[in-house]
C-alpha positions as CSV (number, residue, x, y, z in Angstrom):
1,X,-37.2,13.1,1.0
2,X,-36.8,10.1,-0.6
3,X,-37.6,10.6,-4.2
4,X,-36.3,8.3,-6.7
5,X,-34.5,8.9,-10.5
6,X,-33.7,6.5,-12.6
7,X,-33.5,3.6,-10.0
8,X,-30.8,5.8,-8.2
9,X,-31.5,6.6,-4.5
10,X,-32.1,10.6,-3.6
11,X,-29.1,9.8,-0.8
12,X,-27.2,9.2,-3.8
13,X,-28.3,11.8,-5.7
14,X,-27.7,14.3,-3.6
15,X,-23.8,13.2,-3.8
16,X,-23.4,12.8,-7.6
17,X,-25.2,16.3,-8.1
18,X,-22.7,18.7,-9.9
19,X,-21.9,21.5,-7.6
20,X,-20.3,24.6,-7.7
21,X,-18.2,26.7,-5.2
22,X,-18.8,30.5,-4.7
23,X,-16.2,32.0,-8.1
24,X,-13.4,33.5,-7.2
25,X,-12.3,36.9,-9.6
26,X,-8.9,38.3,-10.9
27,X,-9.4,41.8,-9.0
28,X,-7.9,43.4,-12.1
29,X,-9.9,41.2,-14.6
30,X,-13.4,40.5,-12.9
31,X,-14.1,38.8,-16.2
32,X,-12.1,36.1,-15.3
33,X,-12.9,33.9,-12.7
34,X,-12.0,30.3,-10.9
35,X,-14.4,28.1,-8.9
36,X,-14.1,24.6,-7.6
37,X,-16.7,21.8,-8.7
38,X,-17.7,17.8,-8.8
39,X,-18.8,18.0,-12.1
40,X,-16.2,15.3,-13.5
41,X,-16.1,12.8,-10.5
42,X,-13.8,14.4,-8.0
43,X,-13.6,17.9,-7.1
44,X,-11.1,19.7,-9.3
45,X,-10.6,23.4,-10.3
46,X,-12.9,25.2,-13.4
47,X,-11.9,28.3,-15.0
48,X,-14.8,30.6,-16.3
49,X,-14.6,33.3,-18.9
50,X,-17.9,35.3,-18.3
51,X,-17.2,37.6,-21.3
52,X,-17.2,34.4,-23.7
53,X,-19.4,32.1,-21.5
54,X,-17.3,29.5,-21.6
55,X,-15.9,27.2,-18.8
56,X,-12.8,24.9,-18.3
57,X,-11.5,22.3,-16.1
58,X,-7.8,23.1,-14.9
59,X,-7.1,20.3,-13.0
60,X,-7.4,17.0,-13.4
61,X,-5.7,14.3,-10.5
62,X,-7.0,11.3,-8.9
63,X,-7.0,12.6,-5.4
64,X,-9.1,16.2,-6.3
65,X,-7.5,19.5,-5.9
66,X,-9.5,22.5,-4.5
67,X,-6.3,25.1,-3.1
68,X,-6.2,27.6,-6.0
69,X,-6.2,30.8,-6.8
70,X,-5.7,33.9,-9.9
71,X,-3.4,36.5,-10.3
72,X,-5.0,39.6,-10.1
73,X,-4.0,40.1,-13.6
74,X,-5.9,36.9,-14.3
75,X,-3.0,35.8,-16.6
76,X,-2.5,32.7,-14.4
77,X,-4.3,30.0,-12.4
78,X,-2.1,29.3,-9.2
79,X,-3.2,25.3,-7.8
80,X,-1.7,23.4,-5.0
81,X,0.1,20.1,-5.8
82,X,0.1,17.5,-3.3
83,X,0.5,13.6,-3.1
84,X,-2.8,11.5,-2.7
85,X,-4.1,13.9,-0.6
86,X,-1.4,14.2,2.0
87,X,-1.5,17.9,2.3
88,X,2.5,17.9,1.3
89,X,3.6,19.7,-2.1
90,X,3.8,22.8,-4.1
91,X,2.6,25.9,-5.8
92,X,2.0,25.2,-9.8
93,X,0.4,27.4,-12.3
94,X,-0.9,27.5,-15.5
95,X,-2.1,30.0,-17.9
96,X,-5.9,31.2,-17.9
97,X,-6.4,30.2,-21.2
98,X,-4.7,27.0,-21.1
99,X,-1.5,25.2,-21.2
100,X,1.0,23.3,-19.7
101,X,1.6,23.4,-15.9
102,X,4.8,24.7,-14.8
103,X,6.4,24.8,-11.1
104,X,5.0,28.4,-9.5
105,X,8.1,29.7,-7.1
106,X,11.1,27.5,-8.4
107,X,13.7,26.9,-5.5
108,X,11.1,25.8,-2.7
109,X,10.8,22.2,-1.4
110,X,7.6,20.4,-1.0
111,X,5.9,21.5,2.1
112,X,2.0,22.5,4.0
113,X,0.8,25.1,2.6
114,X,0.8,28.3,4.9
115,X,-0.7,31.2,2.8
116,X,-0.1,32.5,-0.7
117,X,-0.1,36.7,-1.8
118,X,0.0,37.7,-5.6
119,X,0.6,41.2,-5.8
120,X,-0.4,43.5,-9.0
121,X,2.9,44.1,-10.0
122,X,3.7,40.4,-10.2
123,X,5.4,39.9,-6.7
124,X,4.2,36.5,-4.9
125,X,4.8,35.4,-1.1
126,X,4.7,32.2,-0.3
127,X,4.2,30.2,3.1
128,X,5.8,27.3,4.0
129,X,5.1,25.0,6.8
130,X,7.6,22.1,8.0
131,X,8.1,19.7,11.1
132,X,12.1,21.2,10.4
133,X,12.1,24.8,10.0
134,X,8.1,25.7,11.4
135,X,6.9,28.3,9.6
136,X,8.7,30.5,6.5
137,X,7.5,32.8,4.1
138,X,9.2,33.6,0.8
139,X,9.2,36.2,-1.4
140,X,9.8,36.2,-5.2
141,X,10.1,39.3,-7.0
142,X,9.4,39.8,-10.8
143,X,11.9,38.6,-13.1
144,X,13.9,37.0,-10.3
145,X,15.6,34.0,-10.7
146,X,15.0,32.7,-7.0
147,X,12.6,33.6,-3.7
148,X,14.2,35.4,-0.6
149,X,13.1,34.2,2.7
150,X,11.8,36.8,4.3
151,X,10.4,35.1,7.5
152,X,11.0,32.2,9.9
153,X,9.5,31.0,13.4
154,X,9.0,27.3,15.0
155,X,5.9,28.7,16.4
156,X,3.2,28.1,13.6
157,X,2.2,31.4,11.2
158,X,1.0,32.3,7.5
159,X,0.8,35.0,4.6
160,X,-2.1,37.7,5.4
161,X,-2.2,39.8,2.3
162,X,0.2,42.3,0.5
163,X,-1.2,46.2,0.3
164,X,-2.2,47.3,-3.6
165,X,1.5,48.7,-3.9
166,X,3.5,45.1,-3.0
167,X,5.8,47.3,-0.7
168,X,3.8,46.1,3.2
169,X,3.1,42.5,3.6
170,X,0.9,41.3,6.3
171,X,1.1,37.8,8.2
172,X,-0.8,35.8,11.3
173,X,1.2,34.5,13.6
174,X,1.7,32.9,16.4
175,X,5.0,33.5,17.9
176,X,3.6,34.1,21.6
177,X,3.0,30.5,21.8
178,X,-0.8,30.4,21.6
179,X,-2.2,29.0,18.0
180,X,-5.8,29.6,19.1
181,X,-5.1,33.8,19.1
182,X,-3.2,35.2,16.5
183,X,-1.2,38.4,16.3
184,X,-0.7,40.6,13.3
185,X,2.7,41.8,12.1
186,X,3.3,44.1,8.8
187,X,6.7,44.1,7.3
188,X,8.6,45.7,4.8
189,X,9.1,43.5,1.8
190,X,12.5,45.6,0.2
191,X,14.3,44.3,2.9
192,X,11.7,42.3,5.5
193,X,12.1,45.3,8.3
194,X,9.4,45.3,10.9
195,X,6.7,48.1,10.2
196,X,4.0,47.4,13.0
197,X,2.6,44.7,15.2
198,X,-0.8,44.0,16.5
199,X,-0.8,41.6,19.2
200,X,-3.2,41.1,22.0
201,X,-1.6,38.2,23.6
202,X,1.7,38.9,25.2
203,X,1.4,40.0,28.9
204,X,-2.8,39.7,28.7
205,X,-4.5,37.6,31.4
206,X,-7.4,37.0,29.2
207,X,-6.2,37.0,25.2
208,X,-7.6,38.2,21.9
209,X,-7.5,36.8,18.8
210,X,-6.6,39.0,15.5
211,X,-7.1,37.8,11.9
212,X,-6.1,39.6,8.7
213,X,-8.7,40.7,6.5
214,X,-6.6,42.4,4.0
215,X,-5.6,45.6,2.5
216,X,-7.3,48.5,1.1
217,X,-7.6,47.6,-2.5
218,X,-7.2,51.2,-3.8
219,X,-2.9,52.5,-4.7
220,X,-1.2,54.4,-2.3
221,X,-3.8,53.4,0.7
222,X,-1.9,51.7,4.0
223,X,-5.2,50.6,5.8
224,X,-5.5,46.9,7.2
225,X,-8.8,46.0,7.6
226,X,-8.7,43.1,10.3
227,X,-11.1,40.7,12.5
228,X,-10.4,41.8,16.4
229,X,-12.2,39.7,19.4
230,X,-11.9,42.6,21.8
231,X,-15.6,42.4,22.9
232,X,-15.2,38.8,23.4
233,X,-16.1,38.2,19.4
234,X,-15.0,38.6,16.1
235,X,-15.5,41.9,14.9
236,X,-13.8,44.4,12.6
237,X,-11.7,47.4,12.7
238,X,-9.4,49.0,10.1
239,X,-5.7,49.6,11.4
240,X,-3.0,51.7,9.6
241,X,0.1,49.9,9.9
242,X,2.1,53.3,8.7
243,X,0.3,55.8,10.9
244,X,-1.0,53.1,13.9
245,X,-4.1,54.6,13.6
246,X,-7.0,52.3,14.5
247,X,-10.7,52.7,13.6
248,X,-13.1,50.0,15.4
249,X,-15.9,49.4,13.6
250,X,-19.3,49.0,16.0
251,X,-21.7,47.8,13.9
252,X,-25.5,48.5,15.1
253,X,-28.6,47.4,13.5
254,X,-31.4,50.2,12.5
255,X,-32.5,50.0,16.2
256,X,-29.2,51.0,17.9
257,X,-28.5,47.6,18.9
258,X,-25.3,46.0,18.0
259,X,-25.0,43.0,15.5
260,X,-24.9,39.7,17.6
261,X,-22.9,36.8,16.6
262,X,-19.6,37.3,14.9
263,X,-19.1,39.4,12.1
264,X,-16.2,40.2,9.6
265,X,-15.8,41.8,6.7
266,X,-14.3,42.9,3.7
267,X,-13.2,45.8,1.1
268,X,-15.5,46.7,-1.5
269,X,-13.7,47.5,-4.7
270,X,-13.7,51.0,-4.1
271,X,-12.2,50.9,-0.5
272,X,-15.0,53.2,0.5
273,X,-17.2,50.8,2.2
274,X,-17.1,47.0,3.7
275,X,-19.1,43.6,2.5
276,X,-19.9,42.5,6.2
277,X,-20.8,39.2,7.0
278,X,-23.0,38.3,10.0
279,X,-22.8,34.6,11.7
280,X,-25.1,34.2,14.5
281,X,-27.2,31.0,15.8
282,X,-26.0,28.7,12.9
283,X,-27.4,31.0,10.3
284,X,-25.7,34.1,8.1
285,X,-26.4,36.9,6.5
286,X,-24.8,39.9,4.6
287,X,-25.2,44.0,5.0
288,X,-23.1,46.9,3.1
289,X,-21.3,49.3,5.4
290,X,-20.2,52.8,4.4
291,X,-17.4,53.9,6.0
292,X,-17.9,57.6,5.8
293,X,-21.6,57.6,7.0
294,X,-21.5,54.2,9.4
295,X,-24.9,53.7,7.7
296,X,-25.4,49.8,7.9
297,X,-27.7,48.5,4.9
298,X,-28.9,44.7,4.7
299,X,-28.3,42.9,1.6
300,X,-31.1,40.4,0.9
301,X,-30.6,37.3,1.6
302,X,-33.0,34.3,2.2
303,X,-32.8,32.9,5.7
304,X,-29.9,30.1,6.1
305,X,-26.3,30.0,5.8
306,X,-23.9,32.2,3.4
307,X,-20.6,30.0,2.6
308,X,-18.8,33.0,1.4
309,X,-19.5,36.1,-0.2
310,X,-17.7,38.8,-3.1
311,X,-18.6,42.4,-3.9
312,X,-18.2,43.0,-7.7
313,X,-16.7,46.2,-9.4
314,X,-20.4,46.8,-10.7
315,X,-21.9,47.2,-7.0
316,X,-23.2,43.7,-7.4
317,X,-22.5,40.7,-4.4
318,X,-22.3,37.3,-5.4
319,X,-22.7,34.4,-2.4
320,X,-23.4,30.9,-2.0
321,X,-26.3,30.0,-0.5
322,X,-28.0,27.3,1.0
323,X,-30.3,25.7,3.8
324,X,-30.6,22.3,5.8
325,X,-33.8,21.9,2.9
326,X,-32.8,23.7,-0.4
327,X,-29.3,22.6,-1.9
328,X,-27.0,25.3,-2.5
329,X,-26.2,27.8,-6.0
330,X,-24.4,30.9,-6.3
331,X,-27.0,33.9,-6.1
332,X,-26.6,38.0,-6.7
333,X,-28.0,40.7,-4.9
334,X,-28.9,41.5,-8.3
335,X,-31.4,38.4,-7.9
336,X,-30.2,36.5,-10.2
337,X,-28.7,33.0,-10.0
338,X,-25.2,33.5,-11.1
339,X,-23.4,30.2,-11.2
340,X,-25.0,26.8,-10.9
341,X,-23.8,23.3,-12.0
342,X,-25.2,21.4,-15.2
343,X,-27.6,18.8,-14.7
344,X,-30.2,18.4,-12.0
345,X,-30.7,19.8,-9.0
346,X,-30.0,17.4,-5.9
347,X,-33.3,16.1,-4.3
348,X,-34.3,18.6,-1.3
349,X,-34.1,17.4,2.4
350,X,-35.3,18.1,5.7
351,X,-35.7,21.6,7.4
352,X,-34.1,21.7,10.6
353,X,-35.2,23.1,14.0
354,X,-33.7,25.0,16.9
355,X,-33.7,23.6,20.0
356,X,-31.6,25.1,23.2
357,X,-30.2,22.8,25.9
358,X,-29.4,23.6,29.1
359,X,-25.7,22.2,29.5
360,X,-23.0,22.5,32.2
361,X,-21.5,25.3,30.8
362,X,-24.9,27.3,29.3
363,X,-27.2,27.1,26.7
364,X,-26.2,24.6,23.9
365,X,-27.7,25.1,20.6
366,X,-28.5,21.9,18.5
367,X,-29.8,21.5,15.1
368,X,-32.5,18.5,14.9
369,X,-34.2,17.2,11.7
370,X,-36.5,14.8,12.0
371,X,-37.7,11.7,9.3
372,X,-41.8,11.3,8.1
373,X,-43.8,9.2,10.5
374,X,-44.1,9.3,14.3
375,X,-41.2,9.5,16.9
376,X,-39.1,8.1,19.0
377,X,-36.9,7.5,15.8
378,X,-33.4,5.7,15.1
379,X,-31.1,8.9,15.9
380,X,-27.7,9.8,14.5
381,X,-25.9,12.3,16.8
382,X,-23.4,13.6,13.8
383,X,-20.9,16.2,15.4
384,X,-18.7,18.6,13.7
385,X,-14.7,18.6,13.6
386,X,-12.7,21.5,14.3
387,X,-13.2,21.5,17.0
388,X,-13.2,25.7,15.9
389,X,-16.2,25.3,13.5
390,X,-19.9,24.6,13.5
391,X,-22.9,23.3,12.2
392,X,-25.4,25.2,10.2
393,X,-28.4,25.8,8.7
394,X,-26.6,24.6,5.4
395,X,-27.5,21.8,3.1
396,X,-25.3,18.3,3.7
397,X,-25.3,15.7,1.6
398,X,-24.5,13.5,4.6
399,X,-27.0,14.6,7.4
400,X,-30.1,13.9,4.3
401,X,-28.7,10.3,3.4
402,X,-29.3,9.2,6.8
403,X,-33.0,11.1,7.0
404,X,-33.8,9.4,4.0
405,X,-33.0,5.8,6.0
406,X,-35.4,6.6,9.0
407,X,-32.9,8.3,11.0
408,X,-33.1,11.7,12.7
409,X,-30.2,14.1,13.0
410,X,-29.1,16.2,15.7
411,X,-26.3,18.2,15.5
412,X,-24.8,20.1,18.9
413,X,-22.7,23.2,18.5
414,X,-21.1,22.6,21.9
415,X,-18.4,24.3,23.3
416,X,-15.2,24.9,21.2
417,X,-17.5,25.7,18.8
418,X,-17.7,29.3,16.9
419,X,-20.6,31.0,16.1
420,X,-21.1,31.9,19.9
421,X,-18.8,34.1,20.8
422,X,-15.1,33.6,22.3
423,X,-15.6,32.1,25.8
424,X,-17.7,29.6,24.1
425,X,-14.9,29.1,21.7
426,X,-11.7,28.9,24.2
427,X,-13.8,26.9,26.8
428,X,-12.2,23.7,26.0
429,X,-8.4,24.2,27.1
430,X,-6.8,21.6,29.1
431,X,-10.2,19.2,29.5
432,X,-10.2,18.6,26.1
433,X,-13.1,16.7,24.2
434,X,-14.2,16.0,27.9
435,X,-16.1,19.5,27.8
436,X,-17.6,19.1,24.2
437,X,-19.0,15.5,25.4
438,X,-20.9,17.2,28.4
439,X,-22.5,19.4,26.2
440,X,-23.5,16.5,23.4
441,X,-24.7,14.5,26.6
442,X,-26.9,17.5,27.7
443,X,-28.5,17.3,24.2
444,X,-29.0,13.1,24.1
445,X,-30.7,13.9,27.1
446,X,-33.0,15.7,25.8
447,X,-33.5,14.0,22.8
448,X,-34.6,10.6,24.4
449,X,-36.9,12.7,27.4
450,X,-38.8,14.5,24.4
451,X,-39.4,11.5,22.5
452,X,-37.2,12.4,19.4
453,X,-34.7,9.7,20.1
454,X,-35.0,5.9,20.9
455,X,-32.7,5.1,23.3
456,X,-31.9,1.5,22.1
457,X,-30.8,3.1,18.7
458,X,-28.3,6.3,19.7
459,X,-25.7,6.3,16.9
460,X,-22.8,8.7,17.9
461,X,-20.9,9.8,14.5
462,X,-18.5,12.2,13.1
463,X,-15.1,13.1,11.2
464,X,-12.0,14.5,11.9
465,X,-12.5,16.2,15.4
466,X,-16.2,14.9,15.5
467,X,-14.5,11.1,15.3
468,X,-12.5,11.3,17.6
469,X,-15.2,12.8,20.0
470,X,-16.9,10.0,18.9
471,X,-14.2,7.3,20.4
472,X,-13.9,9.5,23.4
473,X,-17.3,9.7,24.0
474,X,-17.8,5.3,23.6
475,X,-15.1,5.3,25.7
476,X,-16.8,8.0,28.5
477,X,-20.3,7.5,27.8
478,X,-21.0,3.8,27.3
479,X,-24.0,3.7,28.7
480,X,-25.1,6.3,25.9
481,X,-24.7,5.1,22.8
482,X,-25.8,1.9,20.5
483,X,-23.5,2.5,17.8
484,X,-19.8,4.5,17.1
485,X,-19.1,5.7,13.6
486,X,-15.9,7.3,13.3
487,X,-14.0,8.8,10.3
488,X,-10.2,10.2,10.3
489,X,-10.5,10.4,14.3
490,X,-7.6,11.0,16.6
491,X,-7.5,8.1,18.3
492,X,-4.3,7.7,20.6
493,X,-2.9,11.2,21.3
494,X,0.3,10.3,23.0
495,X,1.1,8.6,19.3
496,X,-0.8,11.2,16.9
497,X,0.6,13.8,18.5
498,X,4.3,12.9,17.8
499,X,3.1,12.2,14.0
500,X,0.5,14.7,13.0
501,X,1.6,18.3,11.1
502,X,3.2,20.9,12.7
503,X,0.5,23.4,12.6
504,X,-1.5,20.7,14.7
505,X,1.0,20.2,17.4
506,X,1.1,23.9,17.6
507,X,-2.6,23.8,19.0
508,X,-2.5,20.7,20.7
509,X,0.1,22.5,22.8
510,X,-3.0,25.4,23.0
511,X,-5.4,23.0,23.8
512,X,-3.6,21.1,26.3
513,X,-1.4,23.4,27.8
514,X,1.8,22.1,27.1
515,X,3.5,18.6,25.1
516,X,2.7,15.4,26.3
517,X,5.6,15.3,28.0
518,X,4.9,18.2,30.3
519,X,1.5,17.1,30.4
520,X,1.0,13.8,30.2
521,X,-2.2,13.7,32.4
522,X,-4.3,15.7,30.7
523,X,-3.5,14.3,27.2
524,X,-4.3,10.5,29.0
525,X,-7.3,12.1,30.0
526,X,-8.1,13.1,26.7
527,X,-7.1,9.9,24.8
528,X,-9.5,7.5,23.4
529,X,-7.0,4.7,23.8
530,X,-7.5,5.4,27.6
531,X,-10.9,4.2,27.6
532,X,-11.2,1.8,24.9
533,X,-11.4,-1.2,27.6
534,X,-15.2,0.7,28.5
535,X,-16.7,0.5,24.8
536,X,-19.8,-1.6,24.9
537,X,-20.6,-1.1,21.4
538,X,-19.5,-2.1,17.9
539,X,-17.3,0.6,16.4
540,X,-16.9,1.7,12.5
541,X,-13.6,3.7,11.5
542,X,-12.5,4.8,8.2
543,X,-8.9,6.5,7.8
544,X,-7.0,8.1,5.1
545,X,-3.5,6.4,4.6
546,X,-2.0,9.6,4.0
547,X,-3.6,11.8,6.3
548,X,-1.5,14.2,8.1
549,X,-3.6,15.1,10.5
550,X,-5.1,12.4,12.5
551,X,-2.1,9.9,11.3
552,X,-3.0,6.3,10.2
553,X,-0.6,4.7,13.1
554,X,-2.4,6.2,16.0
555,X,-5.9,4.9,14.3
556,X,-4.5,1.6,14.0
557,X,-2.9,1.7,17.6
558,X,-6.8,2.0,18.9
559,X,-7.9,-0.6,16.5
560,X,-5.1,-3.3,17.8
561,X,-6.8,-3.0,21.2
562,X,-10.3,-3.2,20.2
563,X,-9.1,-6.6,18.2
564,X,-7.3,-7.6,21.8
565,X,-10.6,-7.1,23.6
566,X,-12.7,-8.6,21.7
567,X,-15.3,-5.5,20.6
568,X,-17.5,-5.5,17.5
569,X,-15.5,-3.5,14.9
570,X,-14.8,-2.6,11.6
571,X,-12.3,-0.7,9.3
572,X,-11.8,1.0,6.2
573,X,-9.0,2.4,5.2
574,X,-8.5,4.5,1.9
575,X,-5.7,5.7,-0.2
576,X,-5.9,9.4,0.5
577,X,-5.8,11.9,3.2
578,X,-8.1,13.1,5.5
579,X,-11.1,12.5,3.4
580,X,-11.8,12.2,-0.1
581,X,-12.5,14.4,-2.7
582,X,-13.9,12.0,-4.9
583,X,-17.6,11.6,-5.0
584,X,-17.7,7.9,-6.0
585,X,-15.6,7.6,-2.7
586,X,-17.3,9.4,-0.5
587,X,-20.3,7.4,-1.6
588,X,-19.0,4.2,-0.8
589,X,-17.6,5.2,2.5
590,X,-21.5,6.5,3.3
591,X,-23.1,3.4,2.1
592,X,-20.2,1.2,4.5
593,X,-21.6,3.4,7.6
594,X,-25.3,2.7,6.6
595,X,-24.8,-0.9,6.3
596,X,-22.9,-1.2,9.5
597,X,-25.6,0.5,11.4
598,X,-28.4,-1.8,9.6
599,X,-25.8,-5.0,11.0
600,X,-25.7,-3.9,14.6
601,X,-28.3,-2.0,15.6
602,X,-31.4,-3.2,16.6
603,X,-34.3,-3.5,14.2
């Protein structure tokens, strides 16, 4: 749509719109809740007193801020401190009603965050995450001066949750080496004893992944509810760390057949029944599950995508909604609208449609959306980082700027990609990016022998893991592609992976198999850098300065050699991390990547 206000472009629109993120409750205060918005310019942290109606912006820094969280008390607002978006910092906190900011868990240096746990009696555990010491949690009781460390491994790792009591403590980790499965360990916190371990790794030809889910939320109850891929997908089962009982949880529709998709889950309030969550095909919805009766109840929700969803004390769930067309708000069950940002709505965009490709390794599932007036059309292939994540049936700010220029936009949920189930998800090891390119090829296929796409005007875009498919595939696929736009992309492995986060290496070591030392084949293979001397086609990056995750030097390794060899390119680079939180900024980086394809691609 391309509706215009006040001389201001709908693509523009869409970004400025205030927006809100699904509120966040003190479990022992439901009154009292936190949510994350753009409202002011940048995204920053809102308090919300629903008793008195009244809202209030907590944070306030020139790079954003959006880690936060309440006590269950709700007497404090706990927010993650970093530097211009580098990822590196501290816990602070400051009172619900207002105040000065005051350093969380005193005693602790600057480090990534790697979980947080505030218990009900005022204990807190918090992770830690260095190149030096991997991963260590600490716990602070109340009235202490100091933390304890009460956990430490190189291998990466982070808080789960703490029972109602404060006395078990949960935490993923990854100590058998693999960061793409975790296993579940439950320790005492009076003196940080072992108590139980799940872990479906160790000595298993084909492994599982386990995620906690957290515990009961009623005193003197032990369960664990937690995500198991036992079945080959996420599903839930509740596991008593005390007892070792386990309870899976086979969740059928009203006709006997099981839910497809992955599905997880959480406690209702009264710890007698769960708030599932169904992902399948790109879309999500919710149902209510009694745990005494197994009776499985839908919760209505319109068809698209839930971004997160809370069951409230009164019986009530809250979620954030939204579709490819209709821009999200925070809805009830009650059918209400429960939260939604001052001003105007964003303009609407373009529904999408499911199409199903034929690719080397199965069915791929792309999203299209298509621009008025008659095909073959200028075609953005925008593809999702990760690479464990996926496009949805979820409105995008991004995806409707460029359907608002003319283009269309297909979206491919290749492999690597969840949603899908786990062989889907794992099927990248060792050839990576290699496997997700066959895939997006299988879909440009398509798109120019149905007539959606003009194959003189292929643009092949993305961020984070979707840039630096995007290199890769210039590099792989030059014959594909009119156009590269790539933002915070790995670049030159061998270099980003000796200077990316810890947590990173960890899975690069997953993906690949090993360090690029023992395997320096397969992360040449991999590399961008390898292939740069192929690119035919202009190239457009943008990188954070202080991104810690796809580090600036690597980026401006790749960008040497495109300047050696002569190839159309352009850069941006911006004083932040990876990506901004600043909508004026995000904005300009947009309108840079619509006015390089309007320079280089054909008319």
């Amino acid at each position: 749509m391309s509706s215009e206000k006040n001389d201001v472009p709908a693509w523009e629109q869409r970004f400025r719109a205030a927006r809100v993120s699904l509120p966040e409750w003190a479990d022992d205060a439901p009154e009292r809740s936190l949510y994350v918005s753009n409202a002011a310019g940048s995204y920053e942290v809102y308090a919300w007193d629903r008793a008195a109606g009244t809202h209030r912006q907590v944070t306030d820094r020139p790079s954003g801020t959006t880690d936060a969280a309440l006590s269950p008390d709700g007497a404090w607002i706990w927010w993650f401190d970093d530097t211009d978006g580098d990822e590196f910092g501290s816990w602070r906190r400051q009172p619900f009603t207002g105040g000065p900011d005051e350093v969380a868990v005193p005693g602790l240096a600057p480090s990534y965050e790697a979980g947080l746990a505030l218990g009900r009696d005022g204990t807190v555990v918090v992770g830690r995450s260095t190149d030096e010491d991997g991963t260590t949690l600490h716990l602070l009781r109340p009235g202490a001066g100091e933390p304890v460390e009460i956990y430490r491994h190189a291998e990466y790792g982070g808080v789960g949750d703490l029972s109602h009591d404060s006395a078990l403590l949960a935490i993923d980790h990854t100590e058998h080496g693999d960061a793409m499965h975790s296993a579940i360990r439950v320790l005492r916190t009076s003196d940080g004893a072992d108590v139980a371990e799940l872990d479906e790794v160790t000595g298993r030809p084909e492994p599982r992944g386990l995620t906690c889910l957290g515990f009961a939320p009623v005193a003197g109850d032990s369960r664990l509810l937690v995500a198991h891929q036992r079945r080959g997908r996420w599903e839930p089962l509740i596991w008593d760390p005390l007892t070792g009982a386990e309870t899976e949880l086979l969740l059928r529709t009203e006709d006997g057949h099981p839910l497809p998709g992955d599905v997880s889950a959480q406690w209702r309030p009264d710890g007698l029944a769960l708030l599932v969550e169904h992902e399948f095909e790109a879309r999500s919805e919710l149902f209510s599950y009694q745990l005494a009766t197994g009776e499985l109840t839908r919760l209505p929700t319109p068809r698209g995508t839930v971004a997160g969803a809370g069951a409230r004390p009164d019986g009530t769930v809250e979620f954030l909604w939204s579709s490819a067309a209709e821009p999200s708000v925070v809805r009830s069950t009650a059918g209400s609208v429960v939260l939604r940002a001052a001003g105007s709505a964003p303009p609407r965009s373009v529904p999408v449609e499911d199409v199903w490709v034929e690719g080397p390794g199965g069915r791929v599932h792309a999203l299209v959306q298509r621009p008025a007036g008659p095909g073959p059309y200028p075609t953005v292939f925008e593809v999702h980082g990760g690479p464990t994540h996926n496009d949805s049936d979820s409105f995008a700010a991004g995806p409707a700027a460029w359907l608002d220029h003319g283009f269309a936009v297909v979206r491919v949920n290749y492999r690597g990609s969840t949603g899908y189930g786990q062989a889907w998800t794992d099927a990248l090891r060792e050839r990576v990016g290699l496997i997700e390119l066959e895939d997006i090829g299988a879909v440009r296929a398509w798109a120019v022998a149905s007539g959606l796409a003009d194959p003189e005007r292929l643009v092949l875009s993305g961020g984070s893991w979707g840039g630096y498919l995007t290199l890769l595939g210039l590099g792989t696929q030059p014959e594909h592609w009119s156009l590269g736009l790539a933002a915070v992309p790995v670049a030159d492995y061998f270099t980003a992976y000796a200077d990316e986060m810890e947590a990173l290496k960890s899975l690069d070591r997953t993906l690949f198999g090993g360090t690029p030392e023992e395997v320096p084949e397969r992360y040449r293979a991999s590399s961008p850098l390898s292939y740069v001397e192929q690119v035919r086609v202009p190239v457009y990056i943008s990188a954070g300065l202080n991104d810690p995750r796809c580090p600036i030097q690597q980026i401006e390794n790749y960008v040497a050699r495109l300047s050696q060899l002569g190839i159309p390119h352009e850069v941006y680079r911006y004083d932040a991390g990876h990506g901004s939180l600043v909508v004026e900024e995000r904005i300009k980086q947009l309108r840079l990547e619509l006015d390089f394809a309007r320079r280089h691609l054909k008319p």
